[in-house]
C-alpha positions in Angstrom: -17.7 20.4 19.8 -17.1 22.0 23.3 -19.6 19.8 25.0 -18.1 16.6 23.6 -14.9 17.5 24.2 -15.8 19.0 27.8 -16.6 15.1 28.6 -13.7 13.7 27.4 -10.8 12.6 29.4 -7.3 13.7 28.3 -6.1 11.0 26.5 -9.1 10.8 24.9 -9.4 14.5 23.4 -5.4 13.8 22.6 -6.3 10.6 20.7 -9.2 12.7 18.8 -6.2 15.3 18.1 -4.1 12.6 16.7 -6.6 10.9 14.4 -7.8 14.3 13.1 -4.4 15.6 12.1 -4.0 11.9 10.9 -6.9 11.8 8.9 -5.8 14.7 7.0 -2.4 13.3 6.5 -4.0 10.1 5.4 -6.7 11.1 3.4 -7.1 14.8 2.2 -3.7 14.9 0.7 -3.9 11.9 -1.5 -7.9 12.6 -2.8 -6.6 16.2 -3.3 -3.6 16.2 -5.2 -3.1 19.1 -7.8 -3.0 18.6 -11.0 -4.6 18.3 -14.5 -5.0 17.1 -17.6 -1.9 18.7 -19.2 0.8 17.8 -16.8 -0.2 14.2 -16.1 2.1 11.6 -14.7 3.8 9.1 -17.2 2.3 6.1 -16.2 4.6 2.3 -17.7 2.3 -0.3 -18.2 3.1 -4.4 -18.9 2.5 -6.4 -21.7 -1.2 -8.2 -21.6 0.2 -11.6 -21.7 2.2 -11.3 -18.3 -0.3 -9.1 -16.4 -2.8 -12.0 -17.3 -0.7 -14.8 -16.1 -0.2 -13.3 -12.5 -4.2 -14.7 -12.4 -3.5 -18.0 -10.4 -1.2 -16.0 -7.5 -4.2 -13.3 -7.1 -6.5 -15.8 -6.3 -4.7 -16.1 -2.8 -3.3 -12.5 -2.9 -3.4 -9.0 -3.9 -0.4 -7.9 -5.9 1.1 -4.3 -5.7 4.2 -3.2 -7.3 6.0 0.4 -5.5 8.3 2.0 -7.8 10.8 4.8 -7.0 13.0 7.2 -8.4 16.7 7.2 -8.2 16.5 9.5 -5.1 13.9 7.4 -3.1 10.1 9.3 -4.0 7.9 7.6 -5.2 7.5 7.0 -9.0 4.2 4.9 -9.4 2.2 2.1 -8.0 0.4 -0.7 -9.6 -2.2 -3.1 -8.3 -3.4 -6.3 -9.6 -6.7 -8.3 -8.5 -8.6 -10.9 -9.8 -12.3 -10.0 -9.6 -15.4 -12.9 -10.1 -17.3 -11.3 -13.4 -16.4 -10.8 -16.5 -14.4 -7.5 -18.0 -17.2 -5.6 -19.2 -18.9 -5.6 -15.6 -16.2 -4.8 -13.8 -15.6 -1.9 -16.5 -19.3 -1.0 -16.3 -18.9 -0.5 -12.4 -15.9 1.6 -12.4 -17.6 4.1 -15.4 -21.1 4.1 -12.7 -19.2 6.8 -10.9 -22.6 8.2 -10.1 -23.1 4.9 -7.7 -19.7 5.3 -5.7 -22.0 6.7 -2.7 -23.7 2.9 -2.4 -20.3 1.2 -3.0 -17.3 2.8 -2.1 -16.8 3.9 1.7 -17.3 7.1 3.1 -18.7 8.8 0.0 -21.5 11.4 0.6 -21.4 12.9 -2.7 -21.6 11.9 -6.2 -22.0 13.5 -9.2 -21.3 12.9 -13.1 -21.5 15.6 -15.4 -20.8 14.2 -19.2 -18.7 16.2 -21.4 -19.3 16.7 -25.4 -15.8 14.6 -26.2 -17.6 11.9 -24.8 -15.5 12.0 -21.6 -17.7 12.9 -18.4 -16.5 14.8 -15.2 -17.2 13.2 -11.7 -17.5 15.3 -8.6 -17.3 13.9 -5.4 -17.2 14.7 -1.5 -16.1 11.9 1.3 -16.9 12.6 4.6 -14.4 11.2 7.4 -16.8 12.4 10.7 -13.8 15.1 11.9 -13.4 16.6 8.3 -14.6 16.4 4.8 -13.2 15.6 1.6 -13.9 17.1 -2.1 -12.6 17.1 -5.4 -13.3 16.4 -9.4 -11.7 13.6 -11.5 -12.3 13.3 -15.0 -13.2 9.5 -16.4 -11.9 8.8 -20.1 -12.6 5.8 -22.1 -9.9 4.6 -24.3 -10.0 3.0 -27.5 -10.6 -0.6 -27.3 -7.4 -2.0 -27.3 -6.6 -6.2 -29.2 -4.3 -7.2 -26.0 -7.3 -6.5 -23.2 -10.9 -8.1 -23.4 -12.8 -4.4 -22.4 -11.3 -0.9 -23.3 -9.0 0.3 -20.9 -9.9 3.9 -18.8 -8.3 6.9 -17.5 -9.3 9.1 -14.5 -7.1 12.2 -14.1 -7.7 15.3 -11.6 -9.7 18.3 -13.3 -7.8 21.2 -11.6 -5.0 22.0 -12.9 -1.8 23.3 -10.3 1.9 22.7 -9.6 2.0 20.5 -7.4 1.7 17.1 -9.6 -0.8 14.7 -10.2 -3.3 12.6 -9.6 -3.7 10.0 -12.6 -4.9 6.0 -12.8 -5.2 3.7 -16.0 -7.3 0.8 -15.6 -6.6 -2.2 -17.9 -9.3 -5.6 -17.8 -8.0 -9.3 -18.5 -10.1 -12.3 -19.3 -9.1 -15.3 -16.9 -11.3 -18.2 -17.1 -14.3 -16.3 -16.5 -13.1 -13.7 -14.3 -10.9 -10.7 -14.6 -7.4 -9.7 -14.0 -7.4 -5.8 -13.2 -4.3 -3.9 -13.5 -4.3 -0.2 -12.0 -1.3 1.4 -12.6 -1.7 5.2 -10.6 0.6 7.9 -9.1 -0.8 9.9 -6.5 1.3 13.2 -5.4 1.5 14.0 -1.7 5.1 15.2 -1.0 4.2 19.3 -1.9 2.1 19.7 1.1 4.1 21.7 3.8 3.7 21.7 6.9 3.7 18.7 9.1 3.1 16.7 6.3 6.6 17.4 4.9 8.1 17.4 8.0 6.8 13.8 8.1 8.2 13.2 4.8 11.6 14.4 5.4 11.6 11.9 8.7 10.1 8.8 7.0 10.2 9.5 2.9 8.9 6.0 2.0 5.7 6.7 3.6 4.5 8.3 0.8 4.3 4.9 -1.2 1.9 3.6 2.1 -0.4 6.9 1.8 -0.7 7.0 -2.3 -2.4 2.7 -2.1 -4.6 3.7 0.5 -6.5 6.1 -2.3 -6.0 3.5 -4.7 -6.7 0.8 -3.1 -9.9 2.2 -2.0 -11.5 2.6 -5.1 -10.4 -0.9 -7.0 -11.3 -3.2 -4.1 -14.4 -1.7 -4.0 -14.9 -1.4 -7.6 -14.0 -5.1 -7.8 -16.0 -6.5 -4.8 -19.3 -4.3 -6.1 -18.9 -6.2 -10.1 -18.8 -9.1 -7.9 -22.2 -8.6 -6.7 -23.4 -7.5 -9.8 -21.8 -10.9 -11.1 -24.1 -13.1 -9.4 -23.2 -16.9 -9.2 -19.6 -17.3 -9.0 -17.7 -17.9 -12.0 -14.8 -20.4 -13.2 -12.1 -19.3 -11.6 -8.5 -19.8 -12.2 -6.7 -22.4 -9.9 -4.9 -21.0 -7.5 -1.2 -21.3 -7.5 2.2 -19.3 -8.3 3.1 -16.9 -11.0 5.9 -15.4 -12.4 6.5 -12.3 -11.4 10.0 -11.4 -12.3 9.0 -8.9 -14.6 7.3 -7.1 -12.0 10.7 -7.5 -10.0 13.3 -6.1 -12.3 10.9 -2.5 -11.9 10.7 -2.4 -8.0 9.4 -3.8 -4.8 6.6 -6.4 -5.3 4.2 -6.5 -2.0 1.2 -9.5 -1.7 -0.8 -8.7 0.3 -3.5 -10.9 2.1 -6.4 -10.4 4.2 -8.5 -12.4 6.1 -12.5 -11.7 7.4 -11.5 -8.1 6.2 -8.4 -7.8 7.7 -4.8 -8.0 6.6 -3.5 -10.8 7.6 0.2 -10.8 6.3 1.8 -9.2 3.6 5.2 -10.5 1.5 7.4 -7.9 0.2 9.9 -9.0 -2.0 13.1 -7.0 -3.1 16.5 -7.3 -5.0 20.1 -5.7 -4.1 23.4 -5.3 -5.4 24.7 -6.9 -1.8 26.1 -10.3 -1.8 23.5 -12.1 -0.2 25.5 -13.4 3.3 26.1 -9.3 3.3 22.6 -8.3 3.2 21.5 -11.2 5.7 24.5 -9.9 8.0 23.2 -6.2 8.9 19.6 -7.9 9.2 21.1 -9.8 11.9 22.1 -6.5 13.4 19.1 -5.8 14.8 20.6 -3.9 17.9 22.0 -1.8 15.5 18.9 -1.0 13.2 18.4 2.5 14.9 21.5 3.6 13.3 20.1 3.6 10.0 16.3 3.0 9.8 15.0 6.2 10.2 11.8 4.7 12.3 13.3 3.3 14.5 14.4 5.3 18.0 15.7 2.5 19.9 17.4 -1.2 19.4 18.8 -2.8 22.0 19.7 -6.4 23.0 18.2 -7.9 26.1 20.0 -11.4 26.1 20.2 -14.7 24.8 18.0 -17.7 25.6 18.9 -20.7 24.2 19.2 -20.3 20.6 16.9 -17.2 21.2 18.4 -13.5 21.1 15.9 -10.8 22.7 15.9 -7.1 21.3 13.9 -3.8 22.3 12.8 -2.3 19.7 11.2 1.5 19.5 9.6 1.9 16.2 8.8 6.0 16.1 6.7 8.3 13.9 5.2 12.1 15.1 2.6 11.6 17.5 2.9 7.5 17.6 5.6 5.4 18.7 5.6 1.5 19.5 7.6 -0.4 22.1 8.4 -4.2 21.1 10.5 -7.0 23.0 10.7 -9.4 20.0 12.8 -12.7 20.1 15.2 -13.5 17.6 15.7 -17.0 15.6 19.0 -17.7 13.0 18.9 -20.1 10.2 21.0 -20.3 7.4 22.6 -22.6 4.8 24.4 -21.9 2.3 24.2 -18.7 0.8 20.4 -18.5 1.9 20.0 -17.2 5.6 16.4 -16.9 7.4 15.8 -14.3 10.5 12.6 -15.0 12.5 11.3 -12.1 14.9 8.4 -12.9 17.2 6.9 -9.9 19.5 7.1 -11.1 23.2 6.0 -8.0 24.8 5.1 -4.8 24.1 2.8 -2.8 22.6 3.5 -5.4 19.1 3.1 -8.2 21.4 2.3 -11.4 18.7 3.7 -9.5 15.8 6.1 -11.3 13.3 8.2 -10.9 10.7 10.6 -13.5 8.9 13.4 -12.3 6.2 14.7 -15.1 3.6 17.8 -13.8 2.0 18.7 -15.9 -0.8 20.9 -15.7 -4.0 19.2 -13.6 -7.0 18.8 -13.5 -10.5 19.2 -10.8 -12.4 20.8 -8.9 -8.9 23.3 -10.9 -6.5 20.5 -10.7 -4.2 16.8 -11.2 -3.4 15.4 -10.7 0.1 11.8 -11.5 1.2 10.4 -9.7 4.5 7.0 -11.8 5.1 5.2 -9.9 8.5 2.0 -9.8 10.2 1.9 -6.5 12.5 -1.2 -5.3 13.7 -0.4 -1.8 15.1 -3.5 -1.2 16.2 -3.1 -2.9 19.5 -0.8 -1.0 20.3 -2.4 2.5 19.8 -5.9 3.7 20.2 -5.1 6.4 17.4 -4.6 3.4 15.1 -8.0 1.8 16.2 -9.6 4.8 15.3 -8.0 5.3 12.0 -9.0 1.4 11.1 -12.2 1.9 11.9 -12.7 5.3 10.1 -10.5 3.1 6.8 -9.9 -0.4 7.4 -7.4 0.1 4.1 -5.4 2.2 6.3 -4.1 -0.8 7.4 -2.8 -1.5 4.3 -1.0 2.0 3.7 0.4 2.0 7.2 2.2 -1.8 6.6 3.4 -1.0 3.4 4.8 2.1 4.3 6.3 1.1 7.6 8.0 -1.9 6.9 9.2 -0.5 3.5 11.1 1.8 5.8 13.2 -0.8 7.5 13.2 -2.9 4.2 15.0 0.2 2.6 17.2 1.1 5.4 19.0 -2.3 5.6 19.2 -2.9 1.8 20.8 0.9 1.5 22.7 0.2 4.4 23.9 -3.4 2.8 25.0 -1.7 -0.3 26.8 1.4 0.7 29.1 -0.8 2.6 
């Protein structure tokens, strides 16, 4: 494009730079994971009765449950929504792969080819404006199963290759009229090279933020087309709160809630071996958070005003980095301790995050981290990016503040 790019300023051709290498990160790697049918991931499921009840907390959130290994990568990722139509639309939707160009964003291609088994190959290309995306998953529908109300389905890359996998089981839930969908996936996009694992090897957690992008992408939209199909709304559950323990004792549980499109805040919730007054004390470190959370460059204090501390904060990734004065609020009682942070200048100006550390139960601690960060204004790459895959928001949240989330807890429990 040397007549485009002839017209743009500096910073401009940089940010185009940025948000194609970006976008590759971002997108090609998770939609083109190697793998195949013989070497797919092990995926854990939960038993129909508790998936089902999580139906009154999804009417006011999305639920997503990050699991890890012993060493930190990512072992799997499961989503729950509550969709208005019934289980056999929102099954009938996902299986129309050969309508993901009308309904799922950014798809220029699609193309089912059925198979003799009964099982039926879908090829499809995305196209990003600076690059294009390709690749072939293959759709398998399960035996109906007693514990679900619509046979649950498989999709599973076709090429076969060392790298790992790409493999998703959807599960449907009758609740009241509408449905419960659980998507339990693992997406691999550490064996990449390049900057990709450069990036990894800085910021290892941001793997879990890049894998929900590709899922989320396809069972929001999945769920918001059956929707449509639906019609007239149906009896929905009430909203209110659900246990979600089980979901606890596997990992970090993340609602997540959006607004007008947008994210508006997201809840991730965690346990640790630290006594809780322990945990909430390197929190409160926050001029020392640079020594070990790996985003962040710079924490200093600026001074105390009232019963308000001020800290700088540099939060750091390649290419990107954000400059933050946030104030600082204390509450505790108890064993329960609260930390407010407020963004009073800075490129994060009007961010927040609060952490509630409180006694646990089946681990001496849990900690909530509630934020609402919206990176964007502070970085015209991020704009882009948003614009190109408003659920980028969602990856880049999840994986950033899973990062500082992880660095205090390890932090907490090695001492």
């Amino acid at each position: 494009m040397p007549c485009l790019a002839s017209r743009l300023s500096s910073e401009n051709r940089s940010s185009y730079l940025l948000l194609g290498l970006l976008g590759t990160l971002l997108f090609v790697l998770p939609l083109r994971a190697q793998a195949g049918m013989k070497n797919a991931a092990p995926l854990a499921r939960f038993p129909a009765e508790k998936v089902r009840a999580l139906a009154p907390l999804l009417r006011a959130s999305d639920v997503t449950l990050i699991e890890s290994n012993a060493d930190g990568q990512m072992k799997q990722i499961s989503m729950f929504t509550l969709a208005a139509a019934s289980p056999a639309q929102v099954r009938d939707t996902l299986l129309d792969a050969a309508r993901y160009v009308d309904i799922v964003r950014n798809f220029k291609t699609s193309k089912v080819t059925p198979r003799p088994d009964g099982t039926f190959d879908h090829f499809y290309e995305l196209s990003y404006g600076l690059f294009t995306v390709d690749g072939t998953n293959r759709y398998v529908s399960l035996p109906a199963d007693p514990s679900s109300d619509a046979p649950p389905v498989e999709m599973l890359d076709v090429d076969e290759g060392p790298s790992g996998t790409r493999h998703y089981r959807f599960e449907f839930y009758g609740a009241a009229g509408a449905t419960v969908i659980a998507m339990y996936g693992y997406t691999n996009v550490r064996n990449s090279g390049g900057v990709v694992a450069k990036l990894f090897e800085r910021v290892p957690q941001l793997e879990h933020g890049l894998a929900l992008v590709s899922q989320a992408a396809l069972i929001l939209s999945i769920k918001q087309r059956a929707q449509q199909l639906a019609g007239s709304t149906p009896l929905l559950p009430a909203a209110g709160n659900a246990p979600y323990d089980f979901l606890l004792e596997r990992g970090v549980v993340v609602l997540l809630r959006s607004q007008n499109g947008r994210l508006s805040d997201l809840s991730m919730i965690d346990q640790s071996s630290a006594q809780p007054l322990g945990l909430a004390a390197w929190i409160k470190q926050i001029g020392s958070w640079s020594a070990f959370v790996p985003t962040i460059t710079r924490s200093e204090s600026s001074g105390q005003q009232d019963d308000i501390a001020r800290y700088e904060l540099e939060q750091s990734l390649p290419l990107l980095s954000f400059r933050t004065g946030y104030g600082t609020r204390v509450s505790a009682a108890n064993q329960s301790t609260s930390i407010d942070m407020m963004g009073l200048s800075g490129d994060l100006k009007g961010s927040r995050m609060r952490w509630d550390v409180t006694p646990g139960r089946s681990m001496a601690s849990q900690v909530v981290l509630r934020s609402s960060v919206q990176f964007d204004r502070g970085s015209l790459v991020m704009r882009q990016l948003y614009k190109t895959e408003p659920l980028m928001e969602y990856g880049v949240n999840v994986g950033l503040q899973l990062v500082i989330l992880r660095g205090l807890k390890l932090r907490a429990e090695q001492r």
